[in-house]
C-alpha positions in Angstrom: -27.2 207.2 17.6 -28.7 204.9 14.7 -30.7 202.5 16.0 -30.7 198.2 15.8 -32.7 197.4 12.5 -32.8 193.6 12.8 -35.1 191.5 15.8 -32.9 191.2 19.1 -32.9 187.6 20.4 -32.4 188.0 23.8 -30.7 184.8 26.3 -32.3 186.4 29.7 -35.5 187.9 27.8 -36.8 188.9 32.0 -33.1 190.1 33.3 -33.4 193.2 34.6 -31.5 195.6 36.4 -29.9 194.1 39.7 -31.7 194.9 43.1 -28.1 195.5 44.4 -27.5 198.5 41.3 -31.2 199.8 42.5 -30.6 200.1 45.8 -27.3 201.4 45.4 -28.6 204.1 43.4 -31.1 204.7 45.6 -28.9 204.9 48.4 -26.9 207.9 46.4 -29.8 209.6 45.4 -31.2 210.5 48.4 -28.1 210.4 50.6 -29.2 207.6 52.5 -26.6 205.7 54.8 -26.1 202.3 52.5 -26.1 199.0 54.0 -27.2 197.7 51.0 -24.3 196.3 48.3 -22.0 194.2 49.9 -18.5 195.8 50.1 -16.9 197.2 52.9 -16.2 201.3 53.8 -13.1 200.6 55.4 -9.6 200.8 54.2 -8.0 197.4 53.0 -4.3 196.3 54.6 -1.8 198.9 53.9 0.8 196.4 53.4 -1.1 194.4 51.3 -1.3 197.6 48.7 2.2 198.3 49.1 3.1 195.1 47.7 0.9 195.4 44.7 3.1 199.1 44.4 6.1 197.4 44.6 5.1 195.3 41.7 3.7 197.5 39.7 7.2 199.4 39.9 9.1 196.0 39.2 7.1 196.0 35.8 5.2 193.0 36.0 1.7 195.0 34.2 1.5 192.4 31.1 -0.5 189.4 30.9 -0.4 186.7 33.6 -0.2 182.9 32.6 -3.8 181.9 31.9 -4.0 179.4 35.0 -2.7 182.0 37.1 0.7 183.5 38.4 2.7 180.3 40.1 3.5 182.0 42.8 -0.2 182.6 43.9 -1.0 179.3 42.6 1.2 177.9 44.8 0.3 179.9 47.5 -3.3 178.9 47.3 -2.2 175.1 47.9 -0.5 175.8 50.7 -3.0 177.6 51.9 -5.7 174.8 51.7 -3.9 172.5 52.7 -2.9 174.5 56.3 -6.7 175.4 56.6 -8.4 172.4 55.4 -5.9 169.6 55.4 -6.4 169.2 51.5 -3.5 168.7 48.9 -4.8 170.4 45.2 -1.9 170.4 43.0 -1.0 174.1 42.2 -0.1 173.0 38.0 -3.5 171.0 37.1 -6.4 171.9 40.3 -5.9 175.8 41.5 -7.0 178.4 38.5 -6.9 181.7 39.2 -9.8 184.2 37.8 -11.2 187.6 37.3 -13.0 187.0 40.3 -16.0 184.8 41.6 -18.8 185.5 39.4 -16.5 185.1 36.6 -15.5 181.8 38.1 -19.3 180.8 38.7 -20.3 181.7 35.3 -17.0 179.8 33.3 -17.9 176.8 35.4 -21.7 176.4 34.7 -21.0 177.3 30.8 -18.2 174.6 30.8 -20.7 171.6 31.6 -24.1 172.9 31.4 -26.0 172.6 28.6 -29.1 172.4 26.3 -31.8 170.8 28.3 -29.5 169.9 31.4 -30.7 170.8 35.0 -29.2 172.7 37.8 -30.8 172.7 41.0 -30.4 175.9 43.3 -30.9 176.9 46.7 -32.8 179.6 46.5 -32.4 182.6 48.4 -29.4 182.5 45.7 -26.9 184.9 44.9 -28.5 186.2 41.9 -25.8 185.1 38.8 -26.4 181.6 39.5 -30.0 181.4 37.3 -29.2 183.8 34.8 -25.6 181.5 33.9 -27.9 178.2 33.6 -30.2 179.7 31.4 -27.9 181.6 29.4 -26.0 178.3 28.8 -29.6 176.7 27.5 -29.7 174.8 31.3 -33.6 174.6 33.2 -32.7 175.2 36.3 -35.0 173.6 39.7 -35.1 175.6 42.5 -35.2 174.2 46.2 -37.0 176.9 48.4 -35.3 177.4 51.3 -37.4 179.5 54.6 -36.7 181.6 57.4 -35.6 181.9 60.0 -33.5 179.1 59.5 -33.0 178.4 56.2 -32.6 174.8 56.3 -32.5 172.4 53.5 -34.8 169.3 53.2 -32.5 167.1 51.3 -35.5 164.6 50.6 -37.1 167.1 48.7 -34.0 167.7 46.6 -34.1 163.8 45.8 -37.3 163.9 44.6 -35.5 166.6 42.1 -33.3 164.8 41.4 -33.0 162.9 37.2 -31.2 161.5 34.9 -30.7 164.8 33.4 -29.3 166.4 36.4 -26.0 168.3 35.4 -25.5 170.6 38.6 -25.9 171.4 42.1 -25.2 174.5 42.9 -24.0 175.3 47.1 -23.2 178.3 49.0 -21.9 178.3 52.6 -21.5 180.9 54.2 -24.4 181.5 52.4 -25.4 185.3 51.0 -28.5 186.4 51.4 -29.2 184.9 54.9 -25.9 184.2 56.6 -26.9 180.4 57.5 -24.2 177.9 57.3 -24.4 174.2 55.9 -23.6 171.5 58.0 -21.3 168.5 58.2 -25.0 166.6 57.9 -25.7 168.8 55.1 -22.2 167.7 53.0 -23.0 163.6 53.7 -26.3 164.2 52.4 -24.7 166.2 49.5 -22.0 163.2 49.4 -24.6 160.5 49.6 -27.1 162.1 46.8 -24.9 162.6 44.2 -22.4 159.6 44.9 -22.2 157.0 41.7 -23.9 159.8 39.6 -22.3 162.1 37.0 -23.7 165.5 39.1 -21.2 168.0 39.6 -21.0 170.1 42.6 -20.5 174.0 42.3 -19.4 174.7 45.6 -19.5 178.8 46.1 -17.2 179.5 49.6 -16.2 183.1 49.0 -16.8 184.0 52.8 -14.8 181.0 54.1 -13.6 182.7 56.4 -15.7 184.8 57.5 -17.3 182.5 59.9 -18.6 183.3 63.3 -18.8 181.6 67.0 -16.2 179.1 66.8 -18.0 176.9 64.2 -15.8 175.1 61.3 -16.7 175.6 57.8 -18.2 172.8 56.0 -15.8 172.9 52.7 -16.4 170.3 50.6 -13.0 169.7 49.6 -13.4 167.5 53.2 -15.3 165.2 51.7 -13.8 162.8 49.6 -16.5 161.8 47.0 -17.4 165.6 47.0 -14.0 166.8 46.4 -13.9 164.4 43.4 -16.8 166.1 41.8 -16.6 169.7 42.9 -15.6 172.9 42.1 -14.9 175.4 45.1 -15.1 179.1 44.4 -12.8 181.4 46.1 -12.9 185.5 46.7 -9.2 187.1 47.6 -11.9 190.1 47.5 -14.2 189.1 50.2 -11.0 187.7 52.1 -9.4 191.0 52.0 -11.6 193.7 51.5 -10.9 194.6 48.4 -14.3 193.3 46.4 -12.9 196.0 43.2 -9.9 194.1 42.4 -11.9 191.2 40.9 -9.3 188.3 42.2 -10.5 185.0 42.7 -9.9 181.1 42.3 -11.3 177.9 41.7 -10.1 174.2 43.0 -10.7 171.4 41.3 -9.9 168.0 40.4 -7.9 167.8 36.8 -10.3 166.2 35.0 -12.6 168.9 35.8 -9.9 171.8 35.7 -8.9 170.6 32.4 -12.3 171.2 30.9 -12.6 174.5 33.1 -9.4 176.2 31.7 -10.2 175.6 27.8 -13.0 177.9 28.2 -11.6 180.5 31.3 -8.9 181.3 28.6 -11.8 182.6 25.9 -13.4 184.5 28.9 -10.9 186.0 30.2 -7.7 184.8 29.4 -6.5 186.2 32.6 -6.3 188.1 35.5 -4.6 190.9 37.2 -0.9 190.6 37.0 0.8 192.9 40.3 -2.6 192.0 42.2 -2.0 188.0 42.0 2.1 188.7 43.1 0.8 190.6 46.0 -2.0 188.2 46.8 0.8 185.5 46.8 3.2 187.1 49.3 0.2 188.2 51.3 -1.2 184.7 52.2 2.1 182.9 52.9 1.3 185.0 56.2 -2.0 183.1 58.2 -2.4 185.9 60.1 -3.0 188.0 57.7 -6.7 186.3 57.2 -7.1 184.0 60.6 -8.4 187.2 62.1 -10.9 187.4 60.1 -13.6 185.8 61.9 -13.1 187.5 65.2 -12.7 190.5 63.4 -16.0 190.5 62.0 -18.1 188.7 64.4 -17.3 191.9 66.2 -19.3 194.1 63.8 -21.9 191.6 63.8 -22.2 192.1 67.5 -21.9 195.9 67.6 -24.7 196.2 65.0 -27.6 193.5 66.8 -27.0 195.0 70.0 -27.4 198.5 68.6 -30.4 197.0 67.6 -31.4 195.7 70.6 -33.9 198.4 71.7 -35.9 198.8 67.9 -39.0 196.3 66.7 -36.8 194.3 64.1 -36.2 190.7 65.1 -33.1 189.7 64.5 -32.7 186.3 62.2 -29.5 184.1 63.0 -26.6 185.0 61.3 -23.5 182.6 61.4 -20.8 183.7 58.8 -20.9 186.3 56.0 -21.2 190.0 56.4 -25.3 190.0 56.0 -27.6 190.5 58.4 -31.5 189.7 58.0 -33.7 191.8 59.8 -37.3 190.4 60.1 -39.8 194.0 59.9 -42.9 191.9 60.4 -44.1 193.9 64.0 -43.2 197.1 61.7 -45.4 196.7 58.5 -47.2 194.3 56.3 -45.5 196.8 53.2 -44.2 194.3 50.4 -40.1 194.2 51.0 -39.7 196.1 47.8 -42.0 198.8 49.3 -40.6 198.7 52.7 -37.1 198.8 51.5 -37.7 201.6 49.1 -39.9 204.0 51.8 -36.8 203.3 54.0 -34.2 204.7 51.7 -37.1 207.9 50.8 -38.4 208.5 54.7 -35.5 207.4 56.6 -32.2 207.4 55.1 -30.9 204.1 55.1 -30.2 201.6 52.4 -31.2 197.9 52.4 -31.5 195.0 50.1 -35.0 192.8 50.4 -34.6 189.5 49.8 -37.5 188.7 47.7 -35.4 189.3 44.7 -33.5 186.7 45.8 -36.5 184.0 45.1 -37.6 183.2 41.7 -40.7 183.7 42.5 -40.3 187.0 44.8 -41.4 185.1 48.2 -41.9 187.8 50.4 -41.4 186.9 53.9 -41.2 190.4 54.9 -37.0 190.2 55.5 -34.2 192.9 54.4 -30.5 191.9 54.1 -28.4 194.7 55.6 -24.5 194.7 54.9 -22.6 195.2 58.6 -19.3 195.8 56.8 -18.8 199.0 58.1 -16.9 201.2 60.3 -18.3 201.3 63.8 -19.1 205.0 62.7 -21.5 204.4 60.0 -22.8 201.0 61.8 -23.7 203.6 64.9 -25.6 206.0 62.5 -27.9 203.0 61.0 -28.6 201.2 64.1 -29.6 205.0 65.2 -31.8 205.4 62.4 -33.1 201.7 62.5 -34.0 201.7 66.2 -36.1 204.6 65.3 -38.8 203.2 63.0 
């Protein structure tokens, strides 16, 4: 192949290669058990792919309308509005897109720019950065610690300028599986209230929310609502993280400004998958099990690891688990994650990679969406070291 002849100007100059791509590969290299990326190894709803069939074979394959098929668009309203109470109008506040990251990114690159500031939680879900700084944004990061992983929202005042653009939330939160409270979204509420800050609000496990505690949306909020996008994952809902389906709610000021830019991105997204989606979700059942279903697996796989050295960090909603190796080694999480894939068989994530600046608290993020099969076989292997 010829080679580039001209300097390469590069937007993320220190980008690398994801932890969850290493890992992965990793995990296949050595035939380790991998509880590393986040999908599940389980079969999605057989009815739910027999409706995407049935489009298919009905010919709807061309292009979607750009905010999304109706049907789904309507669906998502209703949706909301059963679950949270909330009324987003399905023609000028629901978009539906090529799923969240895509979402994430089209809504930083919409209002960030040159010189703005985002402030992030950090451990962060690792496209959140890269977006700001590809966009020309600085972004401020808010360091939040185990085991808890609470924020201290007078620390994020003192971050707070006049050249704020974004915050950026997650709950249920990926890496650490902590929760934001109702304290947490007035403090949100009350910090960026009379300001021009928008709120990115990232709530793709919504529902996947354990113990009988409420999720903290902030479409619940009134002044939040006003000033917020929330990120949704049909993939994380339904197990079916490859189909790349999700949506965004917003106000139509916000959507307006949104959609001008999702159409250049991506134009749109999967026709027969949106149809199916649509039908699917007229039917609550066919996600209120969710929580139950996988607070289950989250049980299963701490008390399989009830008898090893790892100490178990609080997990509340997501399908992550943080596993604390301190009593096991003093290894860098990097190291410790790697000799685990090489010596044992099993992969993890660390969450260093997660920090900016590689914090090393000597955690790994293990993925309990599994069968009960393959969750047995780690916890065997885990209880071990």
């Amino acid at each position: 192949m010829p080679s580039f002849k001209g300097q390469v100007f590069s937007k993320l100059p220190h980008a690398g290669t994801s932890i969850f791509a290493i890992m992965s590969k990793m995990a296949a290299d050595f035939k380790a058990v991998n509880l590393s990326q986040g999908f599940p190894d389980f079969p999605i709803s057989e009815k739910l792919i027999a409706r995407v069939n049935h489009y298919m074979k009905k010919g709807f394959n061309q292009y979607a309308p750009m905010p999304g098929v109706e049907s789904l668009r309507k669906a998502i309203a209703k949706k909301v509005e059963t679950t949270y109470g909330v009324r987003y109008s399905p023609d000028t506040e629901i978009t539906v897109t090529a799923g969240a990251t895509q979402a994430l990114y089209t809504a930083i690159s919409t209002f960030v720019k040159d010189s703005d500031e985002v402030i992030i939680f950090e451990p962060a879900y690792d496209s959140y950065a890269p977006a700001v700084k590809a966009n020309g944004g600085l972004v401020k990061y808010a360091e939040l610690k185990a085991p808890f992983f609470k924020i201290d929202w007078n620390s994020v005042k003192r971050m707070v300028s006049n050249r704020t653009r974004m915050i950026i939330i997650n709950s249920p939160h990926n890496p650490t599986g902590s929760l934001l409270t109702a304290e947490d979204m007035q403090q949100l509420e009350m910090l960026t209230s009379n300001t021009d800050i928008i709120v990115l609000s990232d709530e793709v496990y919504e529902h996947l929310i354990f113990d009988g505690i409420p999720h903290q949306s902030v479409c619940l909020y009134p002044e939040l609502l006003s000033r917020s996008f929330v990120i949704g994952s049909f993939g994380k809902t339904f197990h079916a993280t490859g189909w790349k389906t999700g949506f965004v709610l917003s106000p139509e000021e916000l959507t307006k400004e949104f959609r001008k830019l999702h159409q250049f991105v991506v134009f749109a997204a999967n026709t027969p998958i949106q149809h199916a989606i649509a039908d699917f979700i007229a039917d609550p059942e066919n996600y209120s099990g969710l929580p139950s279903f996988y607070q289950a697996k989250r049980d299963y796989f701490v008390s399989g690891l009830a008898q090893s050295r790892f100490k178990i960090i609080p997990c509340y909603g997501t399908y992550f688990q943080l596993l604390d190796y301190s009593a096991i080694s003093d290894e860098s999480e990097m190291a410790f994650a790697e000799r685990l894939v090489k010596e044992n068989g099993i992969a993890v994530i660390p969450v260093a990679p997660f920090y900016h600046n590689q914090l090393n608290q000597q955690l790994i993020r293990v993925c309990f969406a599994k069968t009960e099969e393959t969750l047995a076989k780690a916890t065997e292997i885990l209880c071990r070291i």
